[in-house]
N, CA, C and O atoms as CSV, one atom per row, in Angstrom:
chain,resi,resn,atom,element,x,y,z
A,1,UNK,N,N,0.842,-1.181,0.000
A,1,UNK,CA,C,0.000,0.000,0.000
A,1,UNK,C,C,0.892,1.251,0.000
A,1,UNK,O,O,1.894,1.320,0.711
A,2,UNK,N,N,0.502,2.223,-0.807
A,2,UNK,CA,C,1.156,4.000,-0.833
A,2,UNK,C,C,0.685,4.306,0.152
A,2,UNK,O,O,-0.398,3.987,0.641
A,3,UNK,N,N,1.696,5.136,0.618
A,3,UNK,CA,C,1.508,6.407,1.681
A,3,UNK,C,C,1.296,8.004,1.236
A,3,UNK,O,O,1.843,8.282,0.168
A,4,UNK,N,N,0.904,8.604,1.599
A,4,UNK,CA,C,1.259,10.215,1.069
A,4,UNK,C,C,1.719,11.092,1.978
A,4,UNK,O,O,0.832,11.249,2.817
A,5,UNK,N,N,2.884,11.893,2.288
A,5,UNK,CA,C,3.048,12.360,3.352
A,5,UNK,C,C,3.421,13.765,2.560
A,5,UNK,O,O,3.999,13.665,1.478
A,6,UNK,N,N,3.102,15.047,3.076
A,6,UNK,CA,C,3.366,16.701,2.731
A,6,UNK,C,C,4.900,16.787,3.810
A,6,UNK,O,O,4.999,16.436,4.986
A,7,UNK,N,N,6.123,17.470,2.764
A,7,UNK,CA,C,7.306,18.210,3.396
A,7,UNK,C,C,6.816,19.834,3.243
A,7,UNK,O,O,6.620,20.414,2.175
A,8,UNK,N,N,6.662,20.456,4.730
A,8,UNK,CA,C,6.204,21.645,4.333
A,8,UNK,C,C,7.838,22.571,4.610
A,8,UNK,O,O,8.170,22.444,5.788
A,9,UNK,N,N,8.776,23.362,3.853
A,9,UNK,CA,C,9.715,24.201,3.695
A,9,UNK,C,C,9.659,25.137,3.713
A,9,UNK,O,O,8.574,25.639,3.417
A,10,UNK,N,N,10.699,25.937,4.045
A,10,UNK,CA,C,10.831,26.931,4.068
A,10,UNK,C,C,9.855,27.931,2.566
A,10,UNK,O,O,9.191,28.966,2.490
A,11,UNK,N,N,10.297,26.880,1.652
A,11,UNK,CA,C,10.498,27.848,0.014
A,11,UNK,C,C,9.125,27.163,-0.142
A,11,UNK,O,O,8.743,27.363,-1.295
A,12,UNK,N,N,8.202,26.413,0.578
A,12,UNK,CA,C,6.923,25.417,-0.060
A,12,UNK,C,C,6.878,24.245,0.442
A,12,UNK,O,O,7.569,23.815,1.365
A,13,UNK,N,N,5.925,23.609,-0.255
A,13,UNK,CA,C,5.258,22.055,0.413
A,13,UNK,C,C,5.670,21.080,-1.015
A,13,UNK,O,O,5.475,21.521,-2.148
A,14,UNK,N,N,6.068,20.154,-0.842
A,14,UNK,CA,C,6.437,18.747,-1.608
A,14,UNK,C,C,5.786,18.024,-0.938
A,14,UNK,O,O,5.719,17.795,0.269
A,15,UNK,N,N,4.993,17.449,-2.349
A,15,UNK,CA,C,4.262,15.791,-1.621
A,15,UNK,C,C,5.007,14.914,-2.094
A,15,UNK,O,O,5.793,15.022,-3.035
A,16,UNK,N,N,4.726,13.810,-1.301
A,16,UNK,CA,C,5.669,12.600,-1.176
A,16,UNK,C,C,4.978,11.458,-1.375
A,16,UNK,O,O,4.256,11.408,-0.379
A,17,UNK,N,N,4.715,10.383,-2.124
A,17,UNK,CA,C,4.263,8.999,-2.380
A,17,UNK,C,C,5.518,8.017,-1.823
A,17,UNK,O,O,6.701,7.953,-2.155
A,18,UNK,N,N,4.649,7.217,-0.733
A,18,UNK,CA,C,6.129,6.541,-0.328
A,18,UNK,C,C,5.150,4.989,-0.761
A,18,UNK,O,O,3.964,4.745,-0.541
A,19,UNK,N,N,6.312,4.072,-1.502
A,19,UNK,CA,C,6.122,3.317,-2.168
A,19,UNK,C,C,6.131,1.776,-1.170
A,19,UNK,O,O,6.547,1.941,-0.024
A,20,UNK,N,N,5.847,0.823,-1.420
A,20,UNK,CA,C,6.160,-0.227,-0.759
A,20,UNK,C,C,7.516,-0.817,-0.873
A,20,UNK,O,O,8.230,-1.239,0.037
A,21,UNK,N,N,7.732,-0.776,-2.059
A,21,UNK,CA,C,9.553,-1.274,-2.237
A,21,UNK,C,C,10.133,-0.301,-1.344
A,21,UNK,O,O,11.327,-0.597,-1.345
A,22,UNK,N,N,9.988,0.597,-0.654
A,22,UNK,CA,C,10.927,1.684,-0.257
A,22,UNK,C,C,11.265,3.050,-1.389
A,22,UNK,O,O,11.950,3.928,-0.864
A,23,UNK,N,N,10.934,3.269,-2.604
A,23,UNK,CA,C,10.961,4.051,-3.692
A,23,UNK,C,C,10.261,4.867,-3.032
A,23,UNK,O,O,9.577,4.343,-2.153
A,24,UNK,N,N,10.148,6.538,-3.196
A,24,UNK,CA,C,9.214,7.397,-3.315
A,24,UNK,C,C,9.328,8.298,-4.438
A,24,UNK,O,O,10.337,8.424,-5.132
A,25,UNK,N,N,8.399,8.825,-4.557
A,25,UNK,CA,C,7.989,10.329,-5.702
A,25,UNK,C,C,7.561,11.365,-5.098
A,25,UNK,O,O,6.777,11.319,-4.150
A,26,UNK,N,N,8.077,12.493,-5.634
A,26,UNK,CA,C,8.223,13.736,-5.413
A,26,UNK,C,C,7.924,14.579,-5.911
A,26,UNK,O,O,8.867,15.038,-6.555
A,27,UNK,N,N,6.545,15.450,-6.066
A,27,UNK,CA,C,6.054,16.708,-6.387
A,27,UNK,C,C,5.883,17.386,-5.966
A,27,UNK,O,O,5.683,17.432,-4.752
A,28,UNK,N,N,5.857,18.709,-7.076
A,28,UNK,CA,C,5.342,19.901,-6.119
A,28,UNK,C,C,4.891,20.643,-7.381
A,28,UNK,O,O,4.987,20.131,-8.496
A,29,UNK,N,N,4.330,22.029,-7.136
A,29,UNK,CA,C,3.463,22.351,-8.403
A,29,UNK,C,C,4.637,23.204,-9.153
A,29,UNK,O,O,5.641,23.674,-8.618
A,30,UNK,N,N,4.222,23.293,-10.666
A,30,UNK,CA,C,5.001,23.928,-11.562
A,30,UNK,C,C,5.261,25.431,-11.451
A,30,UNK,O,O,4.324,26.215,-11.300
A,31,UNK,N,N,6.472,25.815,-11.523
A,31,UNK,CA,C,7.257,27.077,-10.772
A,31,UNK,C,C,6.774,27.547,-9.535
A,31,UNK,O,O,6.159,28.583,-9.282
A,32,UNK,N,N,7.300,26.245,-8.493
A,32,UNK,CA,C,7.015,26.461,-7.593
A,32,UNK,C,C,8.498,27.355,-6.738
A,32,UNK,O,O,9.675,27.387,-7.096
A,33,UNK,N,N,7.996,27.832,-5.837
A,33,UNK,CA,C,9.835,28.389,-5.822
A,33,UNK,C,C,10.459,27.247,-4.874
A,33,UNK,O,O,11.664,27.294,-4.624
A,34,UNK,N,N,9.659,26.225,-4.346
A,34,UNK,CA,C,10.717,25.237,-3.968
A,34,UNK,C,C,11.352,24.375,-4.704
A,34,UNK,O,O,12.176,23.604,-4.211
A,35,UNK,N,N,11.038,24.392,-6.058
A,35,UNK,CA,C,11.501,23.306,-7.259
A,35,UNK,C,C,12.915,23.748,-7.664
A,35,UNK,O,O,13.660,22.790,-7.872
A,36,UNK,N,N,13.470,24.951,-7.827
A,36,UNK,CA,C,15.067,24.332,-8.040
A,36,UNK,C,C,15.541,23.912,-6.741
A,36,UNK,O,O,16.295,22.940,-6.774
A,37,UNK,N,N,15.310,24.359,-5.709
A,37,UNK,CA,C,16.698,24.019,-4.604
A,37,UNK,C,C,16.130,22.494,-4.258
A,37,UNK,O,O,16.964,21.686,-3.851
A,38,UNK,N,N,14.765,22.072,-4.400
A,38,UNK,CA,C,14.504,20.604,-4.410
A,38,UNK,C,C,15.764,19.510,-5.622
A,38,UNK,O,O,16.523,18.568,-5.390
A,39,UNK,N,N,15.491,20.111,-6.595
A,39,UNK,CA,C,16.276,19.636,-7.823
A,39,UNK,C,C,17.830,19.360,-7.753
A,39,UNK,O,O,18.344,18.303,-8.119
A,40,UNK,N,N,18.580,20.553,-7.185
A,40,UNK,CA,C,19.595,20.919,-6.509
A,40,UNK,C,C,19.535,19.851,-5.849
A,40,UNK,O,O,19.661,19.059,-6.783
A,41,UNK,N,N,19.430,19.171,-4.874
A,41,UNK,CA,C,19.624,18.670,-3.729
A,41,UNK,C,C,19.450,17.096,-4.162
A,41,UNK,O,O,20.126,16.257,-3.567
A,42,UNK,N,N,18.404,16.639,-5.356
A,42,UNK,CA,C,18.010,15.103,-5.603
A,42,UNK,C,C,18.689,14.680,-6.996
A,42,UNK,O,O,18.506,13.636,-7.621
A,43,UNK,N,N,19.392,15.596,-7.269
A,43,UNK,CA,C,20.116,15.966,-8.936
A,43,UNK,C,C,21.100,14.445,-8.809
A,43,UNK,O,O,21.872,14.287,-7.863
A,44,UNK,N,N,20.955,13.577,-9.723
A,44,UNK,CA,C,21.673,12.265,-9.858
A,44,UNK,C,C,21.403,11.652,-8.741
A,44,UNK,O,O,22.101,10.642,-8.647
A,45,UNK,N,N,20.641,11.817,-7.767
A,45,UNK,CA,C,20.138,10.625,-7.029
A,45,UNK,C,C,18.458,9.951,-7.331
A,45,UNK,O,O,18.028,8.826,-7.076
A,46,UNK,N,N,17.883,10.943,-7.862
A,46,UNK,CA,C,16.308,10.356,-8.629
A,46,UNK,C,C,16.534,10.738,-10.066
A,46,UNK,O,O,17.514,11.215,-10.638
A,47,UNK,N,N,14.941,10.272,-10.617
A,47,UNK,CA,C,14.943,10.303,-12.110
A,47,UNK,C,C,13.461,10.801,-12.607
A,47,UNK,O,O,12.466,10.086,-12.488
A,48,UNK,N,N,13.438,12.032,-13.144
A,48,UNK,CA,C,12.105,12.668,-13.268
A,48,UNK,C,C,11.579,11.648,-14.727
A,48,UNK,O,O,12.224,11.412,-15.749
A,49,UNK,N,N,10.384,11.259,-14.398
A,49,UNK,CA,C,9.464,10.609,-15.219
A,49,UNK,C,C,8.119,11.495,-15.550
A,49,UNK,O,O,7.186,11.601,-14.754
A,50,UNK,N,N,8.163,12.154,-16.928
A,50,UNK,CA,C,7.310,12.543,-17.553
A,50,UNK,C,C,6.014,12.178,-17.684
A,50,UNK,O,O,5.301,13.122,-18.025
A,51,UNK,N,N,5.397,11.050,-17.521
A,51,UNK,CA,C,4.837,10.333,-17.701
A,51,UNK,C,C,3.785,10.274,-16.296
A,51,UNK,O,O,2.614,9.901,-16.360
A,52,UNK,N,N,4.252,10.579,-15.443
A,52,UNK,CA,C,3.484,10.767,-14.203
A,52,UNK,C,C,4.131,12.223,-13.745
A,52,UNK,O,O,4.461,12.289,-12.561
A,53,UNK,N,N,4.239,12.821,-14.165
A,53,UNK,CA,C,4.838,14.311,-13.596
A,53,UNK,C,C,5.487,14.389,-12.127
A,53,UNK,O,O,5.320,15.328,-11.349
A,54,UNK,N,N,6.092,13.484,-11.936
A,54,UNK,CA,C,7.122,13.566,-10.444
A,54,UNK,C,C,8.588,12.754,-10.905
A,54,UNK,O,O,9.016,12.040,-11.812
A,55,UNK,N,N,9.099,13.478,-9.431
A,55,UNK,CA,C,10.376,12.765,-9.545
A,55,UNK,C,C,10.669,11.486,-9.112
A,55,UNK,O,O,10.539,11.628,-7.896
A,56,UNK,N,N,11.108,9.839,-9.367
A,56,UNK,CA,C,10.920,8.879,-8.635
A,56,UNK,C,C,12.313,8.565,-8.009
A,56,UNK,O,O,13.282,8.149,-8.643
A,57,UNK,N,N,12.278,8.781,-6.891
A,57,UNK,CA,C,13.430,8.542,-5.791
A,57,UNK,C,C,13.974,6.647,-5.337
A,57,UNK,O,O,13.251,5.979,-4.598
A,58,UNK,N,N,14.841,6.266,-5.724
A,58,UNK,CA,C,15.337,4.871,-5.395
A,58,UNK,C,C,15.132,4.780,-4.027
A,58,UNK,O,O,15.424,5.686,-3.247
A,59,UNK,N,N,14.543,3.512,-3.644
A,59,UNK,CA,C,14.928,2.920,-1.656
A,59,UNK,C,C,16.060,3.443,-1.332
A,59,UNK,O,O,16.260,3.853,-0.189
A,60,UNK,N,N,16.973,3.504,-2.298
A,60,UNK,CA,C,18.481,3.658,-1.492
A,60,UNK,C,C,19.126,4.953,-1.436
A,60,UNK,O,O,20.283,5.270,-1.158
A,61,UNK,N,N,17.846,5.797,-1.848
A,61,UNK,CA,C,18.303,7.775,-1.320
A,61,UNK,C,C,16.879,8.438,-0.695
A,61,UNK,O,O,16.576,9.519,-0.189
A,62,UNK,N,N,16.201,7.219,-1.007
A,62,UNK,CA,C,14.775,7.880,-0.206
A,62,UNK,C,C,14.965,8.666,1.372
A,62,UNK,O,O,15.048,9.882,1.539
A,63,UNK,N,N,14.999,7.754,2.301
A,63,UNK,CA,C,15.101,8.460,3.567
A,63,UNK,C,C,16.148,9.542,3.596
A,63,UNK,O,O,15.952,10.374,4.482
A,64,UNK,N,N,16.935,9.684,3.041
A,64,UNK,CA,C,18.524,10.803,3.037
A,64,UNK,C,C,17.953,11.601,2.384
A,64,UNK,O,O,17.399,12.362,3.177
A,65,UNK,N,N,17.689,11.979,1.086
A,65,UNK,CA,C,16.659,13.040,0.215
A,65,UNK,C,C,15.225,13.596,1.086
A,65,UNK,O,O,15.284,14.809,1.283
A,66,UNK,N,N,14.137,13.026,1.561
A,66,UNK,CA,C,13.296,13.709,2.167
A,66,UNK,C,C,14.143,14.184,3.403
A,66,UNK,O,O,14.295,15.403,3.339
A,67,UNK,N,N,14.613,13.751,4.265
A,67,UNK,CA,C,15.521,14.826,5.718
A,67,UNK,C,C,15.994,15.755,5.314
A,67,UNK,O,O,15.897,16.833,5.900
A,68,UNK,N,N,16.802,15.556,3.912
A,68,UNK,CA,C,17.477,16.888,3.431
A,68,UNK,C,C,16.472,17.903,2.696
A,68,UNK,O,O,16.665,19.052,3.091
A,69,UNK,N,N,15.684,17.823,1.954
A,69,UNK,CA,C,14.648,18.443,1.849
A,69,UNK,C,C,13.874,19.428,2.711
A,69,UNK,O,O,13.651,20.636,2.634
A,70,UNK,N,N,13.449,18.161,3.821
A,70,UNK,CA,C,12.969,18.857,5.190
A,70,UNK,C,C,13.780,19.892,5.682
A,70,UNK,O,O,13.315,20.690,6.496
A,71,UNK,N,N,14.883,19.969,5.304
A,71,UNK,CA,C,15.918,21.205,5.774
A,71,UNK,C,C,15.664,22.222,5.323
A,71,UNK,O,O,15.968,23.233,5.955
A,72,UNK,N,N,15.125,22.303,4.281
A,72,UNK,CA,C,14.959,23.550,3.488
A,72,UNK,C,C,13.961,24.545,4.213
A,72,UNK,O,O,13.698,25.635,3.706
C-alpha cells in the first residue's frame, strides 16, 4: 500500500508517495519556488518521469533526500 506524506519548507510544500519497495515520488506544483533548490539537492540521485509528472526517488536515497529536503 502507498503512503502520502506533505514536506512543508521553508520555500513550499512537496508531496511525497512513499512506495512499498521503499521508492518514493516527489512533487510539487510547476514554478514552484521550492523546485530548483529541491532539484539541486536530488540531482543524480532520482529520475524525473514525464509520464506521471514527479520525480521517482530509489529505496536507497529515499530516507537521506526527504531529511534533506525537510531542511529547506
Amino acid at each position: 500500500m502507498t503512503t502520502k506524506s506533505v514536506i512543508d519548507t521553508s520555500l513550499g510544500k512537496v508531496w511525497v508517495t512513499h512506495f512499498d519497495n521503499g521508492d518514493a515520488a516527489l512533487w510539487w506544483p510547476d514554478r514552484a519556488r521550492v523546485g530548483p533548490a529541491v532539484v539541486e539537492i536530488i540531482d543524480g540521485r532520482a529520475a524525473w518521469k514525464p509520464k506521471y509528472s514527479n520525480w521517482i526517488v530509489p529505496a536507497v536515497h529515499a530516507e537521506t533526500l526527504i531529511a534533506e529536503i525537510g531542511d529547506l
